[in-house]
N, C-alpha and C positions, 0 to 999 in steps of 0.2 A: 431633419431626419437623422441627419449624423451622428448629434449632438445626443437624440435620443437612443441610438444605438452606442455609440459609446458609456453615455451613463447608464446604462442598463447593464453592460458587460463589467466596468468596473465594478458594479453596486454586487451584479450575483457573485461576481470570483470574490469579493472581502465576503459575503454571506459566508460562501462554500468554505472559502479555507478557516472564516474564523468564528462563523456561528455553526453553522446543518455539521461539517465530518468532525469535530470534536464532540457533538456533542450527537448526534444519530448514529456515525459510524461511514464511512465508504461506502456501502453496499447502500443503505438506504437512503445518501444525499443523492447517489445516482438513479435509485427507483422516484423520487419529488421529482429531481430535472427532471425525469421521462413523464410521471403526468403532469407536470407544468409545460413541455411540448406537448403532450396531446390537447389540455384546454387550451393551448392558443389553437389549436388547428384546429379543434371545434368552434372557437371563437370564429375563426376566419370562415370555415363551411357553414356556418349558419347566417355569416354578414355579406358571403358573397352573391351575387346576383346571376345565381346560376341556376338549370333548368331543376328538377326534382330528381332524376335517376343522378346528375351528376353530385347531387346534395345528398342521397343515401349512400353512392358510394365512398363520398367520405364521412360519412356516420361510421359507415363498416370499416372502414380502415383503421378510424380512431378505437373500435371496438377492439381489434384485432389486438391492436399495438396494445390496449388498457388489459384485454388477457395474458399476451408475451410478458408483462410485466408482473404481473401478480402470478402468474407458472410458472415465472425464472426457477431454474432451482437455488438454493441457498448457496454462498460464494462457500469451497472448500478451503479454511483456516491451512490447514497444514500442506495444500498442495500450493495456495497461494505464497505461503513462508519456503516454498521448498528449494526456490533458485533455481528453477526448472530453467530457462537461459542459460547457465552453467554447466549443466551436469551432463549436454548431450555428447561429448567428448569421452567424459572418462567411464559414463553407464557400462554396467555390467551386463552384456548379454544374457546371463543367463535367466536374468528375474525382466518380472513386464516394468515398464516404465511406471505403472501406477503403483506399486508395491514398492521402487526407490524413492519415489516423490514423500509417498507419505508416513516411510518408517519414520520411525522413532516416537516420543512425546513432546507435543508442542507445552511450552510451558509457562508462554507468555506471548500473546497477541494484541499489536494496538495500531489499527489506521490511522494515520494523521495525514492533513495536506499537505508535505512535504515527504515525508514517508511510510513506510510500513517497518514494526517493528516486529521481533520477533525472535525469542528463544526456543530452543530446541534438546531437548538431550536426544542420545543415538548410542548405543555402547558405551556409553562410563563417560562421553563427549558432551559437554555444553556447549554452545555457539549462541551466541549474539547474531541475527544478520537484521542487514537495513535492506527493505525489499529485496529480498531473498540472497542478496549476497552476505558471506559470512564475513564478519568486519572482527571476531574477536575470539575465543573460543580455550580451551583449558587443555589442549592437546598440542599439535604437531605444531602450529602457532605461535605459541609461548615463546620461544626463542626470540622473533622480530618484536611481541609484544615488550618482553622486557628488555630489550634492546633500545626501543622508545624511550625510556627512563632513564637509562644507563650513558646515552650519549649526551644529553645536556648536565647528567651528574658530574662527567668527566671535563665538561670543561667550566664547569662552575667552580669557584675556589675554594668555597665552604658549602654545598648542597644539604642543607638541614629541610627543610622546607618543598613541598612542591604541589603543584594543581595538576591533577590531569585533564590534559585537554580532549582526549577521544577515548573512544571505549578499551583499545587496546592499550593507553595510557593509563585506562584505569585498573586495569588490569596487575599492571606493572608497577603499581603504589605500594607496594609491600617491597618493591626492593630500592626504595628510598625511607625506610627505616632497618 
């Protein structure tokens, strides 16, 4: 039994990370899990050896669950990028929380099993964040950004050449020419 629950968990997490959320998205490899749990729990209420009231009410339960999922409403893009985690510190009282979350234009969104990606303009500002934290951006930033370049330039002897290795590395590739 072990053997069979472990290969099962291995098998779905390589599915999930490298077949269903690259290529459905996040939102929809989580609605498959969900009816892939409901069929087994129907699987099981119909194999088990129970009276008839207690075999409809997991009919109705499994119903339940198969409507919450097809009602969900659609995952919000821009509140999901917004770094809602972050922001409850510096929020401006004066505006509601859902009008900070989802100023600006998102102008680049992509789920993947490892992270969320995500661009953003806001007032003349672009930002890069990796689930919703901002990792790179064209404003108040810039300073540590090209600071990343500028210290392995200085102690290199001849700094012709260079790779960036992160986003705010790449950033800072214009000031190694």
């Amino acid at each position: 039994m072990y053997a069979v629950n472990t290969i099962g968990s291995v098998s779905g997490t390589l599915a999930a990370g490298f077949l269903l959320i690259p290529r459905l998205g996040l939102p929809t490899t989580l609605a498959v899990a969900a009816f892939c749990l409901v069929a087994a729990a129907l699987a099981v209420v119909a194999a088990a050896d129970v009276n008839d009231r207690t075999r409809l009410v997991g009919y109705a339960m499994s119903a339940v669950a198969v409507a919450a999922i097809v009602l969900a409403p659609q995952w919000d893009r821009a509140l999901i990028a917004s770094g809602v985690y972050l922001l409850r510190a510096v929020r401006a009282e004066s505006l509601d929380l859902d009008t900070q979350l989802k100023a600006g234009t998102l102008l680049y969104y992509k789920d993947g099993a490892p992270a969320t990606v995500s661009v953003k303009r806001l007032t003349g500002t672009t930002t890069l964040a990796v689930d919703g934290k901002t990792d790179a951006s064209n404003r108040s930033d810039m300073l540590t950004q090209k600071l990343v370049a500028h210290l392995p330039m200085l102690l290199h002897p001849k700094p012709a050449h260079g790779l960036p290795s992160s986003a705010s590395a790449a950033a800072s590739r214009s000031e190694q020419r």
